[in-house]
N, C-alpha and C positions, 0 to 999 in steps of 0.2 A: 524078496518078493519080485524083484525084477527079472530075474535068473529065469524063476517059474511063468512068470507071466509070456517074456519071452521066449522060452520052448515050447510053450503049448501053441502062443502065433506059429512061432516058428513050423513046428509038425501042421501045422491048419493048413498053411498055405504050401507047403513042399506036396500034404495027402491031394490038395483041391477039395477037402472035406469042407463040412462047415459046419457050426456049430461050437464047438470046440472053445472057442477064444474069440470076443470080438475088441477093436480096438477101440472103441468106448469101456469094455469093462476094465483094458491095459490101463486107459486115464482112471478110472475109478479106485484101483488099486492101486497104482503107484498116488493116488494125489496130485496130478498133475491140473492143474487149469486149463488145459488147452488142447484140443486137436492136434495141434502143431508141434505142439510142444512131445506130446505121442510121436507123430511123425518122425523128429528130429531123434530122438531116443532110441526109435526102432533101427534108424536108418543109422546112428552109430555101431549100433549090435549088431550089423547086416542080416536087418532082417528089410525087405524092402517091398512094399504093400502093392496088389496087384491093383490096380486103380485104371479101369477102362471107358470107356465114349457111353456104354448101359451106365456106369456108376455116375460117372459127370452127369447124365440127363437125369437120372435118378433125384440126384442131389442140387439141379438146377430146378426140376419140378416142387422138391421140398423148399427151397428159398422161395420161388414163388409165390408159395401157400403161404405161407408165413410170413409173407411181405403185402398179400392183399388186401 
């Protein structure tokens, strides 16, 4: 399952497609607990997540919310 999970990231992020594979459903399928835990696994595989200054604000607005 990891094999699959990881090629389809893998193709998402080499296309810039989206849709395809998100890395919450990699944690859902593997069973992992954790974001991090995703992260660490992909970044073994060399698969390595495109994460920029839109995502971090993105993702500072949702901590936000959730923290008001």
């Amino acid at each position: 399952m990891g094999a699959i999970a990881c090629d389809a990231l893998r193709e998402q992020y080499n296309d810039r497609s989206k849709g395809s594979i998100s890395v919450g459903k990699v944690r859902e399928l593997l069973k992992m607990p954790t974001r991090l835990e995703v992260d660490a696994f992909l970044k073994a595989k060399g698969i390595e997540l495109h994460y920029n200054e839109a995502d971090f604000e993105a993702d500072r607005q949702t901590h936000e919310q959730l923290h008001s």
